[in-house]
N, C-alpha and C positions, 0 to 999 in steps of 0.2 A: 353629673350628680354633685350635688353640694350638701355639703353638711357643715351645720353651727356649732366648732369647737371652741366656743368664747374660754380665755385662758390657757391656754392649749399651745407648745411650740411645736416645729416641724417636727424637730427631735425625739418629741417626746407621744408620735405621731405613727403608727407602723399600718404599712398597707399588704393583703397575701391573697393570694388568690389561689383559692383550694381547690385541687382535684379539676382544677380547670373549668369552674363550675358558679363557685362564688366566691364574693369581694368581701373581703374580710378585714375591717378598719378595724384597731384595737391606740386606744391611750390610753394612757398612767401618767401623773403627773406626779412627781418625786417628791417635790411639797411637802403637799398636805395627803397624799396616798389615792387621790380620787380617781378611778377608772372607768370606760366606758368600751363596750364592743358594742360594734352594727355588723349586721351580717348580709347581702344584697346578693341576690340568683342573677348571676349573667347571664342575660342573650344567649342562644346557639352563637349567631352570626357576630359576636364580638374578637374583634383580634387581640388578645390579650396579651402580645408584644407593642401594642400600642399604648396599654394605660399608663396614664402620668398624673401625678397630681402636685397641687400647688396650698401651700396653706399662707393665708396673708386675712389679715384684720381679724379674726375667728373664723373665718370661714373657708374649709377645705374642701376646693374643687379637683373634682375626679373626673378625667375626660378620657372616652374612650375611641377609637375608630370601628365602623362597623364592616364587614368583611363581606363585599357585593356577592348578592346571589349571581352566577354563571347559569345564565341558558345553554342548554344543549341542543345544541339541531340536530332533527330526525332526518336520517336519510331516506 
């Protein structure tokens, strides 16, 4: 996932992930007071001890791993 925080530092950058359910970006920029929240419904099959994200030139990428479906053999 990426998103366009033009002006925007890491810092100033929070990532939470609710009820294990959705991604929850939130900035404030101390400046000038400007805020912004996104809100994104994760996947079932996402591992959410995986997500990392990185913010560089404006733009914060959010990577996640996604968590293999297991077959089960019938006996």
């Amino acid at each position: 996932l990426e998103l366009t925080v033009p002006g925007y530092t890491k810092e100033e950058i929070k990532l939470n992930v609710v009820s294990n359910k959705f991604l929850v970006v939130k900035g404030e920029r101390s400046t000038d007071k400007r805020k912004f929240e996104f809100t994104n419904v994760l996947a079932e099959n996402i591992d959410i001890d995986s997500i990392s994200a990185e913010c560089k030139n404006g733009i914060l990428t959010i990577t996640a791993k996604h968590i293999a479906a297991k077959e089960i053999p019938i006996k």
